[in-house]
C-alpha positions as CSV (number, residue, x, y, z in Angstrom):
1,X,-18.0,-6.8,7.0
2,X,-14.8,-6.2,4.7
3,X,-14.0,-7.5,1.6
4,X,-11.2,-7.6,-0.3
5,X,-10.5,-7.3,-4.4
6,X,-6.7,-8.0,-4.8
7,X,-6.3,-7.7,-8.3
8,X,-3.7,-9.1,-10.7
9,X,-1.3,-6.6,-10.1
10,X,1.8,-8.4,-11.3
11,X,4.7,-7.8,-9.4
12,X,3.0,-4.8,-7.3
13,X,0.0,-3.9,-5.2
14,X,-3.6,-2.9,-6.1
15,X,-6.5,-3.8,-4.7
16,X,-10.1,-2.9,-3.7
17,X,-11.5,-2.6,-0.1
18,X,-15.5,-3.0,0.1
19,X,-16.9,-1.9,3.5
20,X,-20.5,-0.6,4.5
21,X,-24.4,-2.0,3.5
22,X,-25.4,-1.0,0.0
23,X,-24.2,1.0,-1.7
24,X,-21.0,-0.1,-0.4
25,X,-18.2,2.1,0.6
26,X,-15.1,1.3,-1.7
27,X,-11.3,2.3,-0.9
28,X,-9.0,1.7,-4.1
29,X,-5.0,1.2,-2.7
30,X,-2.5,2.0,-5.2
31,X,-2.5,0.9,-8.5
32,X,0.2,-1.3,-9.4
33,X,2.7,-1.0,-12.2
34,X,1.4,1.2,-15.6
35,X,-0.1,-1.8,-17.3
36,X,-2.5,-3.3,-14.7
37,X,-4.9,-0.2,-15.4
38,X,-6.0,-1.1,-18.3
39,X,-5.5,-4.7,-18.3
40,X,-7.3,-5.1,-15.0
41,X,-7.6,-2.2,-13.1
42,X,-10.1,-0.4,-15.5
43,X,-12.4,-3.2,-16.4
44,X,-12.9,-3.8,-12.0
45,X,-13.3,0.0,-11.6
46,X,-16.2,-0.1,-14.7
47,X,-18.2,-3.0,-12.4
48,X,-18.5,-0.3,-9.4
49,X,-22.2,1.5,-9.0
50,X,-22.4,5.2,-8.0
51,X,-24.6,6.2,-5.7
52,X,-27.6,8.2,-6.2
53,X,-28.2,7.0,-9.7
54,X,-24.9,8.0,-11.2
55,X,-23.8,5.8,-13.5
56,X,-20.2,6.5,-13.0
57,X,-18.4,4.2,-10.4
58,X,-17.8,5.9,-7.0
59,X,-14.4,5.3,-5.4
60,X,-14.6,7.3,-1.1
61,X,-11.0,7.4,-1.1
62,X,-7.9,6.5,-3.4
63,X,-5.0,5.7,-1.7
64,X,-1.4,5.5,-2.9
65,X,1.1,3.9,-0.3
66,X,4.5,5.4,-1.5
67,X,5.7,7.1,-4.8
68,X,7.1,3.2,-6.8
69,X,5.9,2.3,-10.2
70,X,4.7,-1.1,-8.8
71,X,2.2,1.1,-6.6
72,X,1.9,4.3,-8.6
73,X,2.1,3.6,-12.1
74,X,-1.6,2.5,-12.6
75,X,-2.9,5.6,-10.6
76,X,-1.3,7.9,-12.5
77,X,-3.1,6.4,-16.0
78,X,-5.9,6.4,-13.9
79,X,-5.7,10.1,-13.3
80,X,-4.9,10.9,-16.3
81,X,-7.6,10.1,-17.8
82,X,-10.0,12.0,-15.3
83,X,-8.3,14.7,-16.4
84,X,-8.5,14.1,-20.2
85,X,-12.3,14.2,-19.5
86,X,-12.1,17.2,-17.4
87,X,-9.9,19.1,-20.4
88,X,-12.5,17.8,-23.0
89,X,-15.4,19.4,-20.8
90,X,-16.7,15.7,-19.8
91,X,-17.3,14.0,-16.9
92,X,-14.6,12.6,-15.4
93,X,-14.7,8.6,-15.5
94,X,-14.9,8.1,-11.7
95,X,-16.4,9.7,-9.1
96,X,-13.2,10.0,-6.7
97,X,-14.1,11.6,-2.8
98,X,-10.8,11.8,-1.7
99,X,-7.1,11.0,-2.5
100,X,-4.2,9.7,0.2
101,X,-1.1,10.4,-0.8
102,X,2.3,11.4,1.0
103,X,5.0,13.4,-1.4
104,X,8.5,12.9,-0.1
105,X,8.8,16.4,0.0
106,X,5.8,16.9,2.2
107,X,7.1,14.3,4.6
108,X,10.7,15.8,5.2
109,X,9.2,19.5,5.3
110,X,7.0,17.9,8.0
111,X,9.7,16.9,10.4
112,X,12.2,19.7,8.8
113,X,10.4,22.8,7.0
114,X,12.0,24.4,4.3
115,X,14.7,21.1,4.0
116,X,13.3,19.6,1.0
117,X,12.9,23.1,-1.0
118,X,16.7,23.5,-0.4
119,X,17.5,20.2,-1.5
120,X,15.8,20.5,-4.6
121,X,18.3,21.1,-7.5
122,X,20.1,18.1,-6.2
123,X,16.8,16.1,-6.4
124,X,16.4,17.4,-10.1
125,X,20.3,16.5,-10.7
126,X,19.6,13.5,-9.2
127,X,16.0,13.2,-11.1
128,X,18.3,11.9,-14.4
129,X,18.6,8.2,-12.8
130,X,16.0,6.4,-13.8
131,X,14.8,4.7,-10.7
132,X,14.8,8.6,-9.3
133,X,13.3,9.9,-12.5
134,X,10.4,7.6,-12.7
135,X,9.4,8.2,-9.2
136,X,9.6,12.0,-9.3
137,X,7.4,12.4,-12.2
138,X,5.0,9.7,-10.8
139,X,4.9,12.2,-7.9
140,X,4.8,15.4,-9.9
141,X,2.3,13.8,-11.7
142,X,-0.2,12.7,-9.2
143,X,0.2,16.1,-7.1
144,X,-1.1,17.7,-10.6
145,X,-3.8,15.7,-11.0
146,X,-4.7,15.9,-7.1
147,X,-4.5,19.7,-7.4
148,X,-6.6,19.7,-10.8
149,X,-9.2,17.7,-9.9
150,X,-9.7,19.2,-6.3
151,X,-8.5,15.8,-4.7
152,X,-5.1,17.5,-2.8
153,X,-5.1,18.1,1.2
154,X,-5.5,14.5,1.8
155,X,-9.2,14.7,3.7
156,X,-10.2,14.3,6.1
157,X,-6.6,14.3,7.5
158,X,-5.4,17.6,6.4
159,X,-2.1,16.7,5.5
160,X,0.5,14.0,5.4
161,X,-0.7,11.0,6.6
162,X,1.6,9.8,9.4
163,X,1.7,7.9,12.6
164,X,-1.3,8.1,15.1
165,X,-3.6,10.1,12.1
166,X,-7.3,8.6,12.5
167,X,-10.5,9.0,10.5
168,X,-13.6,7.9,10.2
169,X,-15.5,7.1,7.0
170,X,-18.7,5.8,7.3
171,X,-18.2,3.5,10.0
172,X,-14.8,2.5,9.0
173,X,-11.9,3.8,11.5
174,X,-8.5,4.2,9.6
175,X,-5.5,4.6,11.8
176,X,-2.5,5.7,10.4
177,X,0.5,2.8,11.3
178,X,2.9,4.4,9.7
179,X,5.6,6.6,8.6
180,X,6.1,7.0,12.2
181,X,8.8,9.5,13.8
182,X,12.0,7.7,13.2
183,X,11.4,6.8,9.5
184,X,11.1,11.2,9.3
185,X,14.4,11.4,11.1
186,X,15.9,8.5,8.2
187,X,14.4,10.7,5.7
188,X,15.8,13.8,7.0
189,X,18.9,12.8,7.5
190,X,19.3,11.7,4.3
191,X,18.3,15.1,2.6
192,X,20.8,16.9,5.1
193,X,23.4,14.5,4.0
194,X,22.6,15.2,0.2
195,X,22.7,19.0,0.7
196,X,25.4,18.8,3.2
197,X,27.3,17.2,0.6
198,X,26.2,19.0,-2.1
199,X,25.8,15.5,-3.9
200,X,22.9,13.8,-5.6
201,X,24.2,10.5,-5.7
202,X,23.2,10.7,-2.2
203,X,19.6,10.5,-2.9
204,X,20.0,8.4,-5.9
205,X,21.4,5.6,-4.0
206,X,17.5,5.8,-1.8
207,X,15.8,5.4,-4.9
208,X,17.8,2.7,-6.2
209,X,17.9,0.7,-3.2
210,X,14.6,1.4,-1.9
211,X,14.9,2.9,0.9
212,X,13.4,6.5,0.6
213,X,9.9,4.9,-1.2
214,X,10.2,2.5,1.2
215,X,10.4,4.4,4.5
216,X,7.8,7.0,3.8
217,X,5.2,4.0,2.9
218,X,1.9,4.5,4.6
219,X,0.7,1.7,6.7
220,X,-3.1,2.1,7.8
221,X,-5.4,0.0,10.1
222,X,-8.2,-0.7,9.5
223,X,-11.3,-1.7,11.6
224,X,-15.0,-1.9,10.6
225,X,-17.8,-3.5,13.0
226,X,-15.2,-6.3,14.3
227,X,-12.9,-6.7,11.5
228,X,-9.6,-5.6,11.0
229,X,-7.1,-5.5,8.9
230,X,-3.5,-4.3,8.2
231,X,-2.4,-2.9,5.3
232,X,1.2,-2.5,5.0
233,X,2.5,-1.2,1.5
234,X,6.0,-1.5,1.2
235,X,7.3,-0.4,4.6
236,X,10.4,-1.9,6.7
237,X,9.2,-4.5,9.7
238,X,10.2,-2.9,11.9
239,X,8.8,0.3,10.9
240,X,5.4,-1.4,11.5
241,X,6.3,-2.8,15.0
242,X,7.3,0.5,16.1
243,X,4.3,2.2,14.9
244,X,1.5,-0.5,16.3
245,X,4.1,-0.2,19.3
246,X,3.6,3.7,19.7
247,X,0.2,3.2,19.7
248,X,-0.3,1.0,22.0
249,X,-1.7,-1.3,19.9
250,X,0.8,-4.1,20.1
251,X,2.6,-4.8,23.9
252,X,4.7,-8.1,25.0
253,X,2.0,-9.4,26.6
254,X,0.5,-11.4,23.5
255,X,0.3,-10.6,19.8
256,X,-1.5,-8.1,17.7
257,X,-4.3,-10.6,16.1
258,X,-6.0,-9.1,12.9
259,X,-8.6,-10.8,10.2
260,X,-6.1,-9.8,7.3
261,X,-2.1,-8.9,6.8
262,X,-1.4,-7.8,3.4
263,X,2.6,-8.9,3.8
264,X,4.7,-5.8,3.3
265,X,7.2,-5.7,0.5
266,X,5.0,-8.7,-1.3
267,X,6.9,-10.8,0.7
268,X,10.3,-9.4,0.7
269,X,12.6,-11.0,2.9
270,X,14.5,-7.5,2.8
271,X,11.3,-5.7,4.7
272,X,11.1,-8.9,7.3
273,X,12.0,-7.7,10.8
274,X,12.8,-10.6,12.9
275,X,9.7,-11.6,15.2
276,X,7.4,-9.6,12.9
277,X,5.5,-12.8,12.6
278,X,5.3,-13.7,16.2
279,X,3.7,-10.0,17.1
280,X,1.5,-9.8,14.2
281,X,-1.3,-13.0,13.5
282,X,-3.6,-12.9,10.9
283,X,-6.6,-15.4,9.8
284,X,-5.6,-14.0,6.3
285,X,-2.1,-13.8,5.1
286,X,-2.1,-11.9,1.4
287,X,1.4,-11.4,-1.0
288,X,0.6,-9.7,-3.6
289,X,3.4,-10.6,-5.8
290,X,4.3,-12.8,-9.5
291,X,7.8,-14.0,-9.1
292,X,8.8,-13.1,-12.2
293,X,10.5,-9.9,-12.1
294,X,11.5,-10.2,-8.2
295,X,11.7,-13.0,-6.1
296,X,8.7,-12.5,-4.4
297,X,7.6,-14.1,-1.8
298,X,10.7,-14.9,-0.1
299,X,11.1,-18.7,1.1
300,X,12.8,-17.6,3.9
301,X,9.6,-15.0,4.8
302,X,6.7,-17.8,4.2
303,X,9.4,-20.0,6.7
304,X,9.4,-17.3,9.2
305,X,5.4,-17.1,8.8
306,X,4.5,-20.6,9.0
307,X,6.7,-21.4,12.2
308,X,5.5,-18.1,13.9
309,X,2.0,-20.4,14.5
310,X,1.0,-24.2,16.4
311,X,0.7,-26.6,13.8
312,X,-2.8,-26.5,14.6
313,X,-3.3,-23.2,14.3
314,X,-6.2,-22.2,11.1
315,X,-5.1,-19.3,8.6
316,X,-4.7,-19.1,4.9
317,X,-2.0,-17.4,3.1
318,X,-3.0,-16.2,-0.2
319,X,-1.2,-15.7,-3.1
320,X,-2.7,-13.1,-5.9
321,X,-0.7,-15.4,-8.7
322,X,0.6,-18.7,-9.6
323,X,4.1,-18.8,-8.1
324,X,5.5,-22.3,-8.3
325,X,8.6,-21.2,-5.8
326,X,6.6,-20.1,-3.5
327,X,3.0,-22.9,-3.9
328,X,6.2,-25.7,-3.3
329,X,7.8,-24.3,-0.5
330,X,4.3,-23.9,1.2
331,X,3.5,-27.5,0.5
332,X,6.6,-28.4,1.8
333,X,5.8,-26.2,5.2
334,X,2.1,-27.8,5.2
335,X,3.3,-31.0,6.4
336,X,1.6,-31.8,10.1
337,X,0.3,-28.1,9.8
338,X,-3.8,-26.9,9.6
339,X,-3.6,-23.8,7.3
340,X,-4.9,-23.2,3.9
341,X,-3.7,-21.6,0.6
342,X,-5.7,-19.6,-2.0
343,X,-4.3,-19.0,-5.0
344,X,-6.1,-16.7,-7.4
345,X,-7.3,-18.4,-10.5
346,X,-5.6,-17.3,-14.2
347,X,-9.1,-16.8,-15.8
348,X,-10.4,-14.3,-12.0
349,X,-9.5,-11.1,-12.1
350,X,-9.5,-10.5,-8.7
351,X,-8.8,-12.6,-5.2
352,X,-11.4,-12.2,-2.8
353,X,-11.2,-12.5,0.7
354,X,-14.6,-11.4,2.9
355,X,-14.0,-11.0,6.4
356,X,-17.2,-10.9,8.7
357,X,-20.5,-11.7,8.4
358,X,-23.4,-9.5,6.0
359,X,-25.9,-8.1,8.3
């Protein structure tokens, strides 16, 4: 069995996978923007049990999809308090096993060593933009805290987490999706271009439009006694086809079928590769989105979902806030059509989705 805690996160992602018989196994992805720590984040964490008595909630792995506030911005309040109580000789809060977590850096040094070391005083040029800025001392930040509180080296992988990676945590198999070969090349190309051209705007402009955090996203599988479920962060479409393609978990001869899609992008009709939706089914379609600082969910995207299926076809597509656009346009889409929508309730903190029966 699997289930799910997506959390008011606002405009970003952060949510809780339960896995395991008691105590249960708990995976914390990202952390959405700064404020959803303590205004939700926190208060779920302080519900967890340890094991063996301890008092302090146990998290097996924390994992942060890509370097963006909307992701990273809670984990790194989380950390920083760990650290706090490590500095004032205390316990730390949480009981944290591992952290998952690909730098930039890491991830063009992987497919071109020494590159990103080079390209560095252009990055720190280029660090005075504020979509840059913000995501390198998220980064800087979280590498600290990883390195301070014995969390860095991303076990059990041993390093970045990219295409065809797998582990095994208790009886959950993770399979890393993505950032598969050509988003490293993209990457690359773009840090030879900067240094090439001795010129930060170069990487400015893949902060600001999103495509650096974006294309080093990691996208995991995930796949406990039956259930599975795809988690996709903020990474391209096609990014994900290619990587379920490489695989060989998705071929032309019928679609990938998984209990759960968390949509990537919260819904983005920027990420949307065409056919995504007609090689990928889910019984569970989650966005993880508000509407109010981005237009998320795209209409065009929850279109593109809804005729990817029969009419008669049974899934629910959940929503982790009220989101009038978005709750009218699927009403509209309902019409003749068997699926279901969830909305999370203002007074819940969380969304829950359980996938599988409890032995």
């Amino acid at each position: 069995m699997l289930t799910f805690d997506f959390l008011d996160a606002r405009h970003g992602d952060c949510f809780l996978v339960h896995w395991g018989t008691p105590p249960e196994r708990v995976m914390l992805v990202d952390g959405g923007p700064g404020g959803v720590y303590r205004a939700t984040l926190r208060g779920r964490l302080q519900e967890l049990g340890g094991p063996d008595g301890d008092d302090r909630p146990h998290l097996d792995v924390v994992c942060l999809s890509h370097v963006d506030d909307d992701h990273a911005g809670g984990l790194v309040r989380l950390f920083r308090d760990m650290r706090q109580a490590q500095q004032d000789g205390e316990a730390p809060p949480y009981a944290v096993d591992a952290l998952w977590f690909n730098s930039v850096e890491e991830l063009v040094d992987r497919h071109a060593p020494g590159l990103s070391a080079s390209v560095r005083p252009l990055f720190e040029r280029a660090a005075a933009d504020a979509a840059v800025g913000a995501s390198y001392q998220q980064g800087r930040d979280i590498r600290n805290a990883a390195t301070a509180l014995r969390l860095d080296g991303n076990a059990p992988f041993g390093g970045p987490l990219t295409e065809g990676a797998e582990a095994v945590l208790d009886d959950l198999d993770v399979t890393v999706v993505a950032p598969d070969r050509e988003a490293l090349v993209e990457l690359e190309e773009r840090w030879r271009e900067a240094k090439q051209r001795g010129d930060p705007d170069v990487i400015t402009a893949g902060y600001t439009d999103g495509s650096v955090p974006n294309l080093s996203s990691i996208v995991l599988l995930l796949r406990h006694e039956g259930c599975t479920a795809l988690l996709t962060g903020d990474a391209r479409g096609d990014r994900v086809l290619t990587g379920l393609r490489e695989l060989g978990l998705l071929d032309d001869s019928e679609p990938l079928h998984v209990d759960l899609l968390k949509l990537p992008h919260h819904g983005s009709d920027r990420n949307m590769a065409a056919g995504f939706f007609e090689q990928v089914w889910a019984d569970h379609y989650v966005i993880s989105a508000d509407g109010v600082r981005h237009h998320h969910p795209s209409e065009d995207t929850l279109r593109r979902l809804v005729e990817s299926r029969a009419p008669d076809d049974e899934y629910v597509i959940h929503l982790t806030n009220h989101i009038p656009f978005a709750e009218e346009e699927l009403t509209r889409l309902s019409e003749g059509r068997a699926f279901g929508v969830d909305v999370r309730a203002p007074a819940d903190q969380a969304l829950l989705i359980e996938i599988g029966d409890r032995p």
